[in-house]
C-alpha positions, 0 to 999 in steps of 0.5 A: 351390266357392261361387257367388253367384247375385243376383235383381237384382229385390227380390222375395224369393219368386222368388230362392228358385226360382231359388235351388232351381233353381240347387241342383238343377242344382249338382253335390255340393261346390257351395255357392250363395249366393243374394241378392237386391238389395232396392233393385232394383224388383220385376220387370225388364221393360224398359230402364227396370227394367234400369237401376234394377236396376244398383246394387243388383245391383252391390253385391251383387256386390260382396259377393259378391267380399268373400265370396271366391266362386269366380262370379258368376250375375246371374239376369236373363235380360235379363243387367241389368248383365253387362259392368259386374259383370264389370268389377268382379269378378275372378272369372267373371261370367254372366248366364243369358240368355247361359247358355241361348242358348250351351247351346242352340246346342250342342244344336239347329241353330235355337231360340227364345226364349219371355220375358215381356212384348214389351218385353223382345224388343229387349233380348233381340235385341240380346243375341243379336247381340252374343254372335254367336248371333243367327244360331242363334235363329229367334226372340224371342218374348212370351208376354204375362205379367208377370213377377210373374204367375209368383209368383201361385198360380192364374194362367195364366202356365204354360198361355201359355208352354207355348202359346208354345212349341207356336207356335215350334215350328209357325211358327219350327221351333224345335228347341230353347226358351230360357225367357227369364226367371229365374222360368220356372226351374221350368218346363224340365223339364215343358215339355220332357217335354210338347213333346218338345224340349229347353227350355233354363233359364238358370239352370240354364245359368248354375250349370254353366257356372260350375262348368266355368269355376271348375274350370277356374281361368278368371276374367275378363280384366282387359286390356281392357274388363272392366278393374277401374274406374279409382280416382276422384280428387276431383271437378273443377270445369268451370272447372277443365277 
């Protein structure tokens, strides 16, 4: 099977990590088609990156489709733009962020969840109470790095996440640690192994739940919401109304 995984932010360094994470976690047989929308901003840190992020990513989905790729994977862990790529594709669609928060509740009773900058905490709270899972994460925590300082050789971005981890495991009784962001993808199996519980990567996630869905023959429901967009006439003028 082939699955297009896109780093709706522009820069190219961190869709090849999480394009080798993706490959990784890829059973024998799965191709992954890794792209990156070169007119999103450099990171996604916030509402306004998110919404700047939307067409290029959109487009390649769009791609992706003409492609004839058995799933989608939107490699932002703020799931930027899921419901309207899921709109657009008919085959499945799935952000990492929803990925490592469904995995890690089969896994563990409680978790929490260690992302960038605090500007992405309300993103990620709403996230969690519409998939249903707010109730399983203890909490959404911030580590205080940018996203473009875990592309920098030499900076301290492992050694504050890791320190993050160590406090929701204290303070929130974490029994499990979601990486909330696509560039932490390299991470997991380390952080895992030096805090002794298992750490969720939403990439990895994102791949094996797409291969579950592609094997499966399942693709997204075109009955409700996720309808196809309806076909646009021409423009209408107020007068017209």
């Amino acid at each position: 099977m082939r699955i297009q995984i896109v780093n709706p932010n522009s820069t190219v360094p961190m869709t090849e990590k999480i394009a080798a994470a993706a490959r990784l976690a890829a059973a024998a047989g799965t191709e992954i088609l890794a792209a990156t929308s070169l007119a999103g901003p450099p990171s996604i840190q916030g509402y306004h990156d998110g919404a700047l992020a939307l067409p290029g990513l959109l487009a390649e989905i769009g791609r992706g489709k003409s492609d004839g790729v058995g799933a989608h994977i939107i490699a932002c862990f703020d799931d930027t733009g899921l419901d309207a790529a899921r709109s657009l594709a008919s085959a499945p669609v799935i952000g990492i962020g929803e990925a490592g928060y469904h995995l890690a509740s089969l896994i563990a009773a409680r978790f929490s969840v260690v992302t960038t900058l605090s500007c992405s905490i309300p993103i990620l709270e709403d996230n969690l109470r519409r998939y249903g899972l707010a109730a399983r994460c203890v909490r959404v925590r911030a580590s205080d790095v940018p996203v473009l300082a875990l592309e920098e050789p030499g900076s301290d971005a492992r050694r504050r996440i890791s320190a993050e981890i160590a406090t929701a495991i204290a303070e929130d009784r974490a029994e499990a640690i979601v990486l909330g962001c696509a560039g932490m993808a390299d991470l997991a199996a380390a952080l895992a192994r030096e805090h002794g519980i298992p750490v969720v990567d939403g990439v990895a996630a994102a791949v094996k739940l797409a291969e579950s869905l592609v094997s499966l023959g399942l693709s997204t429901s075109k009955s409700g919401g996720w309808a196809f967009p309806h076909a646009k006439g021409s423009s209408v003028s107020p007068v017209d109304k």
